[in-house]
C-alpha positions in Angstrom: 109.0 108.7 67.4 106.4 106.0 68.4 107.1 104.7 71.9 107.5 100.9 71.7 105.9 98.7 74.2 107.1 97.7 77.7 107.2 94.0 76.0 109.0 95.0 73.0 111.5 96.9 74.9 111.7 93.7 77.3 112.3 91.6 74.4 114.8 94.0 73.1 117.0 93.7 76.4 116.4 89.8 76.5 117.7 89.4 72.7 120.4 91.9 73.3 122.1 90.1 76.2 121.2 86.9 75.1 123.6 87.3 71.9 125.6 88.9 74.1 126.3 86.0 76.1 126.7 83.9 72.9 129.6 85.8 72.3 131.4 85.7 75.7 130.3 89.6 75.9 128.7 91.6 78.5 126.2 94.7 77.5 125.6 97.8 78.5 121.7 98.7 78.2 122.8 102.3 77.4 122.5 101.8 73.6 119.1 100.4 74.0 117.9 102.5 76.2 118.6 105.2 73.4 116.9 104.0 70.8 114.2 103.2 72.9 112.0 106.5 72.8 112.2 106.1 77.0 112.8 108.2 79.6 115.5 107.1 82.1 113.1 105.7 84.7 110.6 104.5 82.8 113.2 102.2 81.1 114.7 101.0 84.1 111.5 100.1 85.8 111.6 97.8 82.8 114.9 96.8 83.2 113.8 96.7 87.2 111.2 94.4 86.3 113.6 91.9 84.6 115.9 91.6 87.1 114.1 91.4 90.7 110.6 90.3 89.5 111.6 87.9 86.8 115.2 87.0 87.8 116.1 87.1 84.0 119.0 89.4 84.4 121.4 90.5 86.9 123.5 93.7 86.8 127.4 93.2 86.2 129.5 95.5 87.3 129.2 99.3 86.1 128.2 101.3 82.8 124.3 100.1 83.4 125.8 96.7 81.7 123.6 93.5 82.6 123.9 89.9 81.8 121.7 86.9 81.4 120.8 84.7 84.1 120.3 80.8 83.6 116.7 81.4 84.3 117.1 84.2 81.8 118.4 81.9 78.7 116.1 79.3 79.6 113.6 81.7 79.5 115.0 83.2 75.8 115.2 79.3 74.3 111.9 78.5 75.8 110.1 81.4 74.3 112.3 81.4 70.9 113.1 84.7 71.0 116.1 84.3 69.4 116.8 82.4 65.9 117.3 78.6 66.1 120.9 78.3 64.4 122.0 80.2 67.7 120.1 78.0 70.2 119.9 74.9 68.6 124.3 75.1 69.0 124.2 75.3 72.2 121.1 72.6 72.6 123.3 70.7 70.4 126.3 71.2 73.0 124.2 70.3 75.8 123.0 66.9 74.7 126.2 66.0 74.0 127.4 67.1 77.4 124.9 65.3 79.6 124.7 61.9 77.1 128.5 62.1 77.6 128.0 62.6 81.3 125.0 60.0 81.7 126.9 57.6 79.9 130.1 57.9 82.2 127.3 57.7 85.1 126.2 54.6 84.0 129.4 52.9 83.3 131.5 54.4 86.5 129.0 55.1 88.8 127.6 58.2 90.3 131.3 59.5 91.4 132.7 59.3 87.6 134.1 62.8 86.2 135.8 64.0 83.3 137.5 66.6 82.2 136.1 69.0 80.1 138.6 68.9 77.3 137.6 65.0 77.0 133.7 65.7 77.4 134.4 68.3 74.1 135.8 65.4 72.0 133.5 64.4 69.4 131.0 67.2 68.7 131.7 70.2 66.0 131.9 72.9 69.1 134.5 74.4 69.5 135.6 73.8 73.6 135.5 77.5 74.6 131.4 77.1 73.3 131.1 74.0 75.3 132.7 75.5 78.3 129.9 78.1 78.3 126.9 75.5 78.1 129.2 73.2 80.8 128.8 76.3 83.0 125.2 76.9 82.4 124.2 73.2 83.1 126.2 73.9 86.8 124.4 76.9 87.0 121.0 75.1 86.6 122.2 71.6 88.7 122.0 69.3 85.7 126.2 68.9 86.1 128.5 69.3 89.2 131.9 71.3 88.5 134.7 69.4 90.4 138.5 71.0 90.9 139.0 70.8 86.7 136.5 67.9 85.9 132.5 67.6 85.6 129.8 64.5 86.6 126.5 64.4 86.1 123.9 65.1 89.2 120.9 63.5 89.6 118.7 66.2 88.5 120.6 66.2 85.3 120.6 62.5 84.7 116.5 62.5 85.8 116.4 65.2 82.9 118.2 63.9 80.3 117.1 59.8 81.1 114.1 60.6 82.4 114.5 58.4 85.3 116.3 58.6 88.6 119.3 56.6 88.9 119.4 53.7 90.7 121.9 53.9 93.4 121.0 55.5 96.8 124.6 56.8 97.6 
């Protein structure tokens, strides 16, 4: 068998958890590693690599089972390394979220929140998909998860509008 390269491999891992996380699942590299044609160690220098060079992945609990972080899907999207129809839901879900939230901004004021069941309303997600790009744009600072509501932050409203909201406080 014909060793892959460290990239491919990489790749492999990145796809792998990526539709992973698109399906509320967690992944243990064990099946990749397997078909990868590696040795233990040399794999998880690769894996190593990934996760405290890159900060793409973090480890989750036991079993060698990894997941995605932000900087990790950001970095899948970015790249396309995975096909369009899968991304372009979630970009899809994430416009709506922070046009919905930038919108509220702009009407309430920079304390406005709504719950996540009314920010879903309108776009053909279903909520449990929108929950997982609601928590990715907290994860990244573009939206600010209150008790069981969401707003907008400025970093998200700069990103989305492109300008910096005008109120100081």
């Amino acid at each position: 068998m014909n060793k892959p390269n460290e990239k491919e491999i990489a790749r492999r891992i990145l796809i792998a958890l990526y539709e992973a996380w698109d399906k509320d699942q967690f992944l243990s590299l064990e099946p990749i590693l397997e078909g990868s044609g590696y040795e233990f160690e040399d794999f998880h220098n690769i894996v190593k690599t990934l996760n405290q060079q890159h900060g793409l992945i973090k480890e989750y609990g036991s079993s060698y089972t990894y997941e995605l972080t932000p900087d990790g899907i950001g970095y899948i999207e970015e790249n396309r390394l995975v096909a369009g129809e899968m991304t372009e839901k979630h970009q899809t879900a994430r416009n709506h979220i922070l046009e919905y939230l930038c919108s509220l901004y702009e009407e309430k004021g920079r304390g406005a929140d709504e719950q996540w069941s009314k920010i879903c309303e309108g776009v053909k997600i279903e909520s449990h998909e929108m929950l997982k790009d609601l928590s990715f744009l907290s994860d990244i600072g573009y939206v600010e998860a209150m008790t069981s509501s969401f707003r907008i932050t400025d970093k998200g409203y700069q990103y989305h509008r492109g300008t910096v909201p005008d109120e100081l406080i």
